[in-house]
Residue, then its C-alpha position, 0 to 999 in steps of 0.5 A: x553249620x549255620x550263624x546269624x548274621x546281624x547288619x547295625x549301625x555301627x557294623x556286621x556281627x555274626x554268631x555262630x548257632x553252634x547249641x541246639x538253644x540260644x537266646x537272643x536279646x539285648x541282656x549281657x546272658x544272652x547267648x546272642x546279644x544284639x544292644x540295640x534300639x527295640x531288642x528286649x533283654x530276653x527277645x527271642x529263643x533259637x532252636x536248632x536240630x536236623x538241618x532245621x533252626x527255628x525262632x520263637x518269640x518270648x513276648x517282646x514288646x517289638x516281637x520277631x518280624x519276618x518278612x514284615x509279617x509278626x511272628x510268634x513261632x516260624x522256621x528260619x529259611x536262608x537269605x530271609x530277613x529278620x527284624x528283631x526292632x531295629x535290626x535286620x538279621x539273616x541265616x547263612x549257612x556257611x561255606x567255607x571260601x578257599x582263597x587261592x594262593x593265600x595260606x592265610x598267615x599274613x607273613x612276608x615272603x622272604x626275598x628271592x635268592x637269585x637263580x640266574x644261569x646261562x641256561x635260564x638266560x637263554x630261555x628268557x630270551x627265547x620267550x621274549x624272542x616269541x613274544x616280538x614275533x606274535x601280533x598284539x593279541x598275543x597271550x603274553x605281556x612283556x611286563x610278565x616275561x621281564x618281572x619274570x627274567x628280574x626274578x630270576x636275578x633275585x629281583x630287581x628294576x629295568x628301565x629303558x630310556x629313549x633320548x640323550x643326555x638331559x632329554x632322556x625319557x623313559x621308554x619302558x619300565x618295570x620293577x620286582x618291587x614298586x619302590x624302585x619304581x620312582x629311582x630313575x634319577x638315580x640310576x641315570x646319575x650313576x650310568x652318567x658318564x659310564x654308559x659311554x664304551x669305546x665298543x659301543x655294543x658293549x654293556x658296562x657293569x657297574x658293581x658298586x652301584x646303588x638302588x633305594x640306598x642299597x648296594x647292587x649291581x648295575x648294567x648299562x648300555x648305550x645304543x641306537x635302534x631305528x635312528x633313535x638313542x637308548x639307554x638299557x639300564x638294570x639294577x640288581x640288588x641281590x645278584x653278583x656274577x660269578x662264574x657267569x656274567x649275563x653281560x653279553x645276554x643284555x646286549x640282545x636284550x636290548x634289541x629285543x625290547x625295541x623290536x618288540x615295542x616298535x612291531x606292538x605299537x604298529x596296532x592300534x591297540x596300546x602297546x603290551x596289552x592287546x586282547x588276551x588271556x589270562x590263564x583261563x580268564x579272557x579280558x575285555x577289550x581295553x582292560x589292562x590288568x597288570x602284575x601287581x599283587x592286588x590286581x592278580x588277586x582280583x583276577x584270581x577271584x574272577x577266575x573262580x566265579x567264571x562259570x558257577x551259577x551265582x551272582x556276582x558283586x564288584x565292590x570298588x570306587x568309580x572308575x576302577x574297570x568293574x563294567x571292563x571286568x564285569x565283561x571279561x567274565x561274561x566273555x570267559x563263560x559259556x554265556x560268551x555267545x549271549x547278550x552282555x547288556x549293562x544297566x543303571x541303578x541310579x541317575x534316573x527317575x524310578x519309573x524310568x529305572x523300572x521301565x529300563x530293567x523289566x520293561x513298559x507296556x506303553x498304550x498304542x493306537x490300535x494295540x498297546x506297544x511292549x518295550x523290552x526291559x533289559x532283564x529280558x534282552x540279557x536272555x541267556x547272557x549276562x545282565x551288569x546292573x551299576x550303582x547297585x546300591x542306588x536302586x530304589x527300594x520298590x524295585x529292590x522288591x520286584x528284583x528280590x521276586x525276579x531272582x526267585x522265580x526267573x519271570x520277568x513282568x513288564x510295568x502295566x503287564x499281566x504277561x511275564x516271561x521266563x529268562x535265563x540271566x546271569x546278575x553281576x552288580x557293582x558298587x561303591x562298597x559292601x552293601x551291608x551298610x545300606x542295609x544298616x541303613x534301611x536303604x537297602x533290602x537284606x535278602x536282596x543284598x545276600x543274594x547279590x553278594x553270593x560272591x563278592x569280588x573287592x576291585x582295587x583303586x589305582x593307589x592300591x595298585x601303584x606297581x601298574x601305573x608306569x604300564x598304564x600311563x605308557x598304554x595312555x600316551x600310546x593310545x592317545x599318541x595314536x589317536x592325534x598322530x603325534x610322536x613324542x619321547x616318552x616321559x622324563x624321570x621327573x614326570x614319571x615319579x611325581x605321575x606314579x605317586x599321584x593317588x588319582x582319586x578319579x582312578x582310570x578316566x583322571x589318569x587317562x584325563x592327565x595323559x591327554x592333556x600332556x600329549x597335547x601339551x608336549x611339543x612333537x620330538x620331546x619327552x614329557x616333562x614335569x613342568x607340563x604336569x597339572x599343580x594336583x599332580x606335582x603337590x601330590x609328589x610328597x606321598x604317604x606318612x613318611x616324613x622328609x628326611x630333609x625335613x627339620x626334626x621337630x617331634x611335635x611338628x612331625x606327628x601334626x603332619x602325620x596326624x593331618x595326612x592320615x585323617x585325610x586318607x580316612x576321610x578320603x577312603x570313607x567319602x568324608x563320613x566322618x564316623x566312618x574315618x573315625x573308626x578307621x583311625x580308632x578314635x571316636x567322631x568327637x575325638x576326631x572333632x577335636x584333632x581336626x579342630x586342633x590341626x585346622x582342618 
């Protein structure tokens, strides 16, 4: 079955060619109706049958252009553009994309009932004692076997603190739901005074405990390793022992955590997340990819595009690890024994951009001299092309003749070579805007969009952060040789509800500057953080629940935060915010005026 796909201003339509006629046209009876700037009311007629859709032109004043050639008949091909005026059109043949692991109902997964036992238990620890004792290319990260053990137990938050008394910080954390993340202080208020046992290898339980104003179920225990103090705690929301108590399970869990993080920072690789796999998707050196939901559908995606011959788009923000994903999945294929070579779009002069990709034949003094592009250095491999959406549109047209023939022609050259190379772009976001735009070629843009892969911000994987910022202090730690303790609760919750719009390199940007700031022996403590980071700890719409309940003031700051995230998410385009939000641009005119922004 095919469809039309129609790129305007105001968005991406797709009609279905599902009658053997159609009418094409700006008039409210057509069976296609495009409302734009130079579509005549009875534009055009399609015709379809046999595996074949042709289009004729009905003597509009604008015609049917495709290609840039006027037509007055012609039979459609895939991926070729069409002008009908103002806009650009193009016949896909759909395929149905099968997303793994989403049944596609949108509902909520019911909590998990726990399933915990003496058996269980006993194989949690077995898989842990595994992972202490593989190096750090091991094919397993901690944070999965605890997000697993917690699962278990119905879900639930673990967090290990390194320290004593008000000098504790946090050494190790993970949790079943990210909302448990920033409920350190709470749970240090509640072990506060019981973690202490005559028998100090004891694990005390607390039964009336709390979590995020739920009631659960709490272990605690104090303990030393390596002449350093430990506080093991977990909460447990949906978890009561019965005929079992895993008590004496999470004294050795304890021990296990310790070795197992000692031994892994011993590499140079931070701790967790050496080089490994991912069920069948090799990850780059330095791509820490994490539990969150967001994060594993992304890797699903990659999964499924390891080895098929298209080209691929990563679509996501700047600094988000496309280039680091980009090259897990060349290291994933069977190019893995070939070049992976990456190349700018943008932040140069054209001729530049062009002599980089395809190559110069640059005069010499007895013979002109060839200088390689990188199409033909990518030979075989994998060619990542950045900010592919800055690429100038003459060069758009050269790379539109490159993906269909293969040949590669160097600038000033008559000599072209045939390469083999494996196309993944990255951007911003869809490329279907810049086509709205006239800025960037729709047969270009269908073919670098085979399959598209969304790669989230870090605000959309806020689960990852505790593993990231601790992989940061550790990596940097490393790197000056200084030894610190960890992160107090404080710094970790207002770190964690940050929204880093500068995404890995600000994360990483903060943890440095922290690590140097902090005296050697201490914790990291929120009086150290930068003012962006502490005024950002106020997070989301949800109003304080301090806060005085005064309607009118309460829907202002909602108001005001949401149009900020808008203009934020659409890089302060402010029709596109406007869209976001349901509003029109001058309905959002006059609330931002209102509301002093």
């Amino acid at each position: 079955m095919y469809r039309l796909v129609a790129y305007a201003q105001n968005g991406v339509q797709r009609f279905a060619v599902d009658r053997s006629e159609m009418l094409i046209g700006s008039g409210e009876e057509c069976d296609i109706r495009l409302p734009y700037a130079g579509v005549g009311r009875e534009h055009a007629r399609l015709r379809s049958g046999a595996d074949e859709v042709w289009i004729e032109d009905l003597g509009s004043r604008k015609g049917v252009v495709i290609e840039g050639q006027r037509v007055r008949q012609a039979k459609l091909e895939e991926v070729r553009e069409i002008r009908l005026g103002s806009i650009a059109l193009v016949l896909e043949n759909v395929v149905q994309e099968r997303q793994s692991g989403d049944d596609g109902s949108g509902e909520d997964e019911p909590p998990a009932e726990p399933m915990m036992d003496a058996p269980r238990m006993l194989d949690h620890l077995a898989g842990i004692s595994q992972w202490v004792l593989a190096d750090s290319s091991s094919s397993t990260t901690l944070e999965s076997l605890v997000i697993a053990l917690l699962s278990d137990f119905g879900g639930g938050v673990l967090f290990l603190f390194q320290g004593e008394a008000e000098k504790r910080g946090i050494k190790f954390v993970v949790a079943t739901d990210e909302r448990w993340l920033g409920s350190g202080d709470e749970i240090l208020q509640q072990a506060k005074g019981r973690e202490q046992s005559p028998d100090p290898s004891e694990v005390v339980a607390i039964p009336e405990g709390e979590l995020a104003g739920e009631a659960a179920w709490l272990a605690c225990r104090t303990f030393n390793a390596l002449d350093r103090p430990y506080l093991l705690v977990m909460a447990l929301p949906r978890f009561r022992p019965r005929e079992w108590s895993p008590l004496s399970a999470l004294r050795t869990l304890g021990d296990q955590l310790i070795l197992g993080l000692v031994h892994h920072v011993g590499q140079f690789e931070p701790i967790l997340f050496g080089r490994r796999e991912q069920a069948g998707l090799t990850l780059a050196p330095g791509l820490i990819a994490g539990e969150s939901q967001a994060m594993k559908q992304t890797l699903s995606r990659l999964r499924a595009a390891i080895d098929p011959p298209v080209h691929i788009l990563l679509r996501g923000e700047p600094g988000v690890s496309k280039e680091l994903l980009a090259h897990s999945l060349h290291l994933s294929s069977s190019r893995r024994d070939e070049a992976f070579v990456t190349a700018s779009c943008g932040g140069a002069k054209p001729n530049q951009i062009e002599a980089d990709l395809f190559g110069a034949e640059i005069p010499g003094k007895s013979a002109p001299l060839m200088r390689e592009g990188k199409l033909l250095l990518a030979d075989g491999g994998t060619l990542y092309l950045e900010d592919v959406e800055q690429m100038p549109l003459h060069l758009q047209d050269r790379m539109v003749r490159f993906i269909r023939s293969g040949e590669v022609e160097p600038t000033e050259s008559l000599k072209s070579t045939r390469v083999d190379v494996r196309l993944i772009a990255a951007s911003r976001g869809p490329l279907e805007i810049q086509v709205a735009r006239d800025r960037f070629r729709i047969d270009l843009a269908y073919r670098l969009s085979q399959y598209a892969v969304d790669v989230p911000a870090l605000r959309e994987r806020r689960e990852d952060l505790p593993l990231l910022i601790q992989a940061a202090v550790n990596r940097c730690c490393h790197q000056t040789s200084k030894r610190i303790q960890g992160i107090t609760v404080k710094a970790m919750e207002a770190l964690a509800v940050y929204d880093y719009p500068g995404n890995l390199p600000e994360l990483e940007n903060i943890v440095r500057r922290l690590v140097y700031l902090c005296p050697s022996g201490q914790p990291i403590d929120d009086s150290m953080l930068p003012e962006e980071v502490r005024l950002g700890k106020i997070k989301g719409l949800r109003p304080e629940t301090t806060a005085e309940l005064n309607l009118e003031r309460l829907v202002s700051d909602c108001e005001r935060a949401a149009i900020r995230e808008a203009l934020h998410r659409s890089n302060g385009n402010k029709s596109a915010a406007a869209r976001q939000l349901g509003l029109s641009r001058n309905g959002l005119a006059m609330k931002m005026n209102r509301l002093g922004l």
